[in-house]
N, C-alpha and C positions, 0 to 999 in steps of 0.2 A: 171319270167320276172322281171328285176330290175328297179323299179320307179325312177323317177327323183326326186332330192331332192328339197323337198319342202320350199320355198324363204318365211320367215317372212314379213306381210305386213307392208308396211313401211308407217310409222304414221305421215303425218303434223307436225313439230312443231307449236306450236302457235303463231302467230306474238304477238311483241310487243306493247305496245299501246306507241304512241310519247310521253306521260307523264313518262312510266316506263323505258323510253329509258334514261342510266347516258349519254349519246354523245347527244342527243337528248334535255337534260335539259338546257347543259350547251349551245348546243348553239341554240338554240331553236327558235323561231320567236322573231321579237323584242320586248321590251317590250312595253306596252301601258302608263306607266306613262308619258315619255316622252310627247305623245299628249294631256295628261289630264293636264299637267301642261302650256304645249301651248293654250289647251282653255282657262285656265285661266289666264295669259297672256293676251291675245286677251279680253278677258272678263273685264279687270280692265280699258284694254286701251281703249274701248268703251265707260266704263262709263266716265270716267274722259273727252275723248272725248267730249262727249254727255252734259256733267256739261259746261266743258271749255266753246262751245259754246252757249249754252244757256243763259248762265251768260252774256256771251260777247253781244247777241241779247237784251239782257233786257236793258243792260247797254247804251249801243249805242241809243235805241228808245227811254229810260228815264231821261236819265242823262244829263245836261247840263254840258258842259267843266266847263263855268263861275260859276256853282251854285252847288260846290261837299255837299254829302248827310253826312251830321256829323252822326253817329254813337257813339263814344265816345267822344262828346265834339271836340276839334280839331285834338286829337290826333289821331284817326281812323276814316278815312271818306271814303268814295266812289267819287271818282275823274276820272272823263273820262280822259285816254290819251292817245294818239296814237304814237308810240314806234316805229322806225324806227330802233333800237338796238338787241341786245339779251335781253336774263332776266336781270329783274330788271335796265333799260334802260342803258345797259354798251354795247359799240362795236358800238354805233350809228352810221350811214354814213356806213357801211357795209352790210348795208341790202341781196344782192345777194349771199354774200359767208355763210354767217348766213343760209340761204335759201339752199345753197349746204351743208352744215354742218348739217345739220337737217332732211336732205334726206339720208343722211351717217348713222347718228344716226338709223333712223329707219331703215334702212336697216342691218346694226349692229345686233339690239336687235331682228328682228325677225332670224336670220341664227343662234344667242345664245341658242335662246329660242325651239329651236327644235332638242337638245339634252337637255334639262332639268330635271333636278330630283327631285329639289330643290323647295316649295310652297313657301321659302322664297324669292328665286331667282327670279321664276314668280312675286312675287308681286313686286319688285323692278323695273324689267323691264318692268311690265306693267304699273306701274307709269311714267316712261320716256319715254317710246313709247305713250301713249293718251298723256302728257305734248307738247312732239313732234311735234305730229299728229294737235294739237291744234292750237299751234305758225304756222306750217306749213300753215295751211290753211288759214291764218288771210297773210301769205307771200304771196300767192298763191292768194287770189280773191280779195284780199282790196284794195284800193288804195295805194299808184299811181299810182299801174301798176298791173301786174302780175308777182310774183317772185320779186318783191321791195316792196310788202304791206307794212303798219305796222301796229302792234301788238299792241290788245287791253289792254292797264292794267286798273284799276281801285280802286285795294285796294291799301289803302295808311295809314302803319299803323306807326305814329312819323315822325323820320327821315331815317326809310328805304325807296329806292325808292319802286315807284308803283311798283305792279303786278298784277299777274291773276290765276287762278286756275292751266292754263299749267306748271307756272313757280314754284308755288309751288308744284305739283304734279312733277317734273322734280327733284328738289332738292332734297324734301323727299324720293325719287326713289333715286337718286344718294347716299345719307346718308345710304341708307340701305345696298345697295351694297358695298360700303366702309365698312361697320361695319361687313356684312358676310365673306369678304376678309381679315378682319382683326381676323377674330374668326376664322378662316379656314374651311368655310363652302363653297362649292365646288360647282359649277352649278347644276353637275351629281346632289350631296347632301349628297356625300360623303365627312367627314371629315378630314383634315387636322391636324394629331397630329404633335406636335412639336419632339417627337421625332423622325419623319422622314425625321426634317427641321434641325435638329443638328447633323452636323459629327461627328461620334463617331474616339474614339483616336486609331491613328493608320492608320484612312483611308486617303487613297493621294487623293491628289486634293483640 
């Protein structure tokens, strides 16, 4: 009697693990610096937040407009004033478009800040978002209204006008970011070499 041929059992391959997978690496789940660089962001803008108005609380219950607090002699003093402008009291009598300008801004740096790569970047921005955040709310609950407040400054250092912690925390944020745009450091945190910024000879366009 003639058997049936006997069928080799057929063996599992081994699945891959998502790690050992090369389609698998490249495109992979996203990455998580992105939100670590967004708490930190969020993190700087809290503090600065948190400084801006405190500062602004002490100042307002202690400081008399009439009687600024000398620190260096005349030249650096603590001077109550209340700021119906932008930073450093420039754009005054605009107060409501200042106030829409500010709500831009922050809405701006957080839609930035959640593709991020960059710790230099986060800190920039998180400098300008609490600076922001600061002015805003001094717009938002002060007198003389709501959305026309003004803005507490206090430091008065020479002949620069007053300001506040937001308005410096806003600049210094701004300066950084210029400086990273100019070094060609990139949100992501990838860098910008100049040889990808110069046509080489031959190319059109």
């Amino acid at each position: 009697m003639r058997g049936e041929p006997i069928s080799e059992p057929v063996v599992p391959e081994p699945e891959e693990s998502a790690g050992s997978d090369p389609a698998g690496s490249q495109s992979g789940p996203p990455s998580s610096v992105p939100r670590r660089m967004m708490r930190m962001l969020v993190g700087i803008a809290v503090v600065i937040l948190a400084f801006d108005l405190v500062t602004k609380v002490l100042v307002v219950a202690f400081i008399d407009p009439a009687d600024p607090v000398r620190i260096i002699g005349d030249t650096v003093t603590l001077t109550l004033v209340r700021n119906p402008g932008a930073a450093f009291s420039m754009a005054t009598g605009m107060t409501w478009l200042l106030t829409l300008v500010a709500v831009g801004v922050v809405i701006g740096v957080i839609r930035i800040g959640r593709s991020l790569g960059s710790p230099w970047w986060a800190l920039g921005l998180g400098l300008v978002l609490g600076g922001a955040l600061g002015n805003l709310v001094d717009r938002i609950f002060r007198s003389p209204g709501p959305f026309q407040g003004h803005v507490v400054d206090f430091v008065s250092v020479g002949w620069w006008p007053v300001f506040n912690v937001a308005d410096s925390a806003i600049v210094c944020g701004a300066i950084l970011l210029v400086a990273l745009t100019l070094f060609g450091v990139e949100p992501s945190g990838s860098r910008t070499s100049k040889a990808s910024k110069t046509p080489r000879k031959g190319d059109v366009g």
